[in-house]
N, C-alpha and C positions, 0 to 999 in steps of 0.2 A: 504494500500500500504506500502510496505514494500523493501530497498535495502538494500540487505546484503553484506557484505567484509567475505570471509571465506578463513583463510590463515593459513598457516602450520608456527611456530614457534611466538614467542612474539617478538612484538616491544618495543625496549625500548626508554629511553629519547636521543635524537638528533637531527641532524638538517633533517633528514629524516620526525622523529614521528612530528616534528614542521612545516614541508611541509602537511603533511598529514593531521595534524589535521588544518591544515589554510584551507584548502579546503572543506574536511570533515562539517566544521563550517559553511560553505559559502550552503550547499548543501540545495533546499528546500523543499528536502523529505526525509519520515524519513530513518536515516540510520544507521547498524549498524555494528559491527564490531564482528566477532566470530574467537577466534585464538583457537587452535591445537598443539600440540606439543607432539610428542614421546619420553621419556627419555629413556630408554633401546637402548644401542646400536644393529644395524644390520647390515648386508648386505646390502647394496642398494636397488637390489629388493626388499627384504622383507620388509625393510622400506619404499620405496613408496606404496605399498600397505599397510602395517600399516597407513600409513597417508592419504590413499585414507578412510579408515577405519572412522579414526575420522574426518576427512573433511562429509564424507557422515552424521554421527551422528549429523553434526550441521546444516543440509540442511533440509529445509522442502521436505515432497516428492511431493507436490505440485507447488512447484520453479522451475522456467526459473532456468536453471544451465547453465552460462557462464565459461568456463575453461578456465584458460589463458594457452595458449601452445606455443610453439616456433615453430609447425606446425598449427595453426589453423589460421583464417581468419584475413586479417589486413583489416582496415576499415579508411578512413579518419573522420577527426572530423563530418563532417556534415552526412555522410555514417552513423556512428555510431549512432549520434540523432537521423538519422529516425529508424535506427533499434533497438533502446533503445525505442519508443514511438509505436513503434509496440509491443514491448517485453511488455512495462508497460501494452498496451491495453488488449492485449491476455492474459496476466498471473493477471490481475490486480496489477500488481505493484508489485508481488512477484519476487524479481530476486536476483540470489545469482553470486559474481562473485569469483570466486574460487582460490587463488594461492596456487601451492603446493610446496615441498619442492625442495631442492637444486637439485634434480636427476629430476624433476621434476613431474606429478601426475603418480598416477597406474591405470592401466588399468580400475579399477571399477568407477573411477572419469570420465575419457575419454565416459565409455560408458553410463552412467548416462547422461553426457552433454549433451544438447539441442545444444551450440554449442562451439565451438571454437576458441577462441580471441587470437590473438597476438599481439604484442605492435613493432612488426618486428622485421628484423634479428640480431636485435645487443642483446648482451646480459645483461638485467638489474639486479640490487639488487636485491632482492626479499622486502627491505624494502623499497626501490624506488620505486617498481611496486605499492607497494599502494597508493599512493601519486599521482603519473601519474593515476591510474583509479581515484580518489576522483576528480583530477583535469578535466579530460575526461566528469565523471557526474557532473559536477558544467559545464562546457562547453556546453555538449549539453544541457542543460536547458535551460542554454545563448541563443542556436541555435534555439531552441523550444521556445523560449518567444521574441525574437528580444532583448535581449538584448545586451547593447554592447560589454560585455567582448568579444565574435567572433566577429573578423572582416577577412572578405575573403578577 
């Protein structure tokens, strides 16, 4: 079993990377982190497909692919645990959750996805999003084991 973070640009030191990694640390399967990044300027388009490009290179082709989209599905916490404990069952724990860049993914990430994630309609960091999903999976585990950190 295996969760992956697959994200378009590096994080560096802050109080973002020190959210993420408090969580990250707390998590208790294995997880890892795959960053991406384009240095050649483009276009927009051509850049999110660039970045759909190296996002896909770090994906097994065997992965649950979750794409975070600003269209795709919102879930509450407990929504999410079950359908993260379905996703572990079916993929055996392969699940990659995907951010892409500032335009947000290309069309070849979108249609690779299994599915759709959105974190709703407001718009976050992209280095805050990882932080909120680390904090999401360390939650529903919480959800999935009774532990206390969820309280409804």
């Amino acid at each position: 079993m295996q969760i992956t973070l697959a994200a378009v640009g590096r994080m560096k030191n802050g109080p973002e990377k020190d959210l993420f990694d408090h969580y990250a640390a707390r998590l208790r399967w294995p997880f890892v982190v795959r960053e991406v990044e384009e240095k050649k300027k483009r276009p927009p388009n051509q850049l999110k497909d660039r970045e759909a490009e190296l996002l896909l290179g770090v994906i097994p082709d065997n992965a649950f692919l979750v794409a975070l989209d600003e269209h795709g599905r919102e879930y509450g916490s407990i929504d999410f645990a079950a359908k993260l404990e379905g996703w572990i069952d079916q993929y055996a724990g392969n699940i990659v959750f995907a951010i892409g860049g500032a335009d947000g993914h290309g069309d070849a990430i979108k249609t690779r996805a299994n599915t759709l994630w959105s974190l709703g309609k407001a718009t976050w960091p992209h280095m805050l999003v990882r932080a909120l999903i680390a904090e999401q999976l360390f939650r529903a585990h919480a959800i999935q084991t009774n532990h206390p950190y969820h309280r409804e």
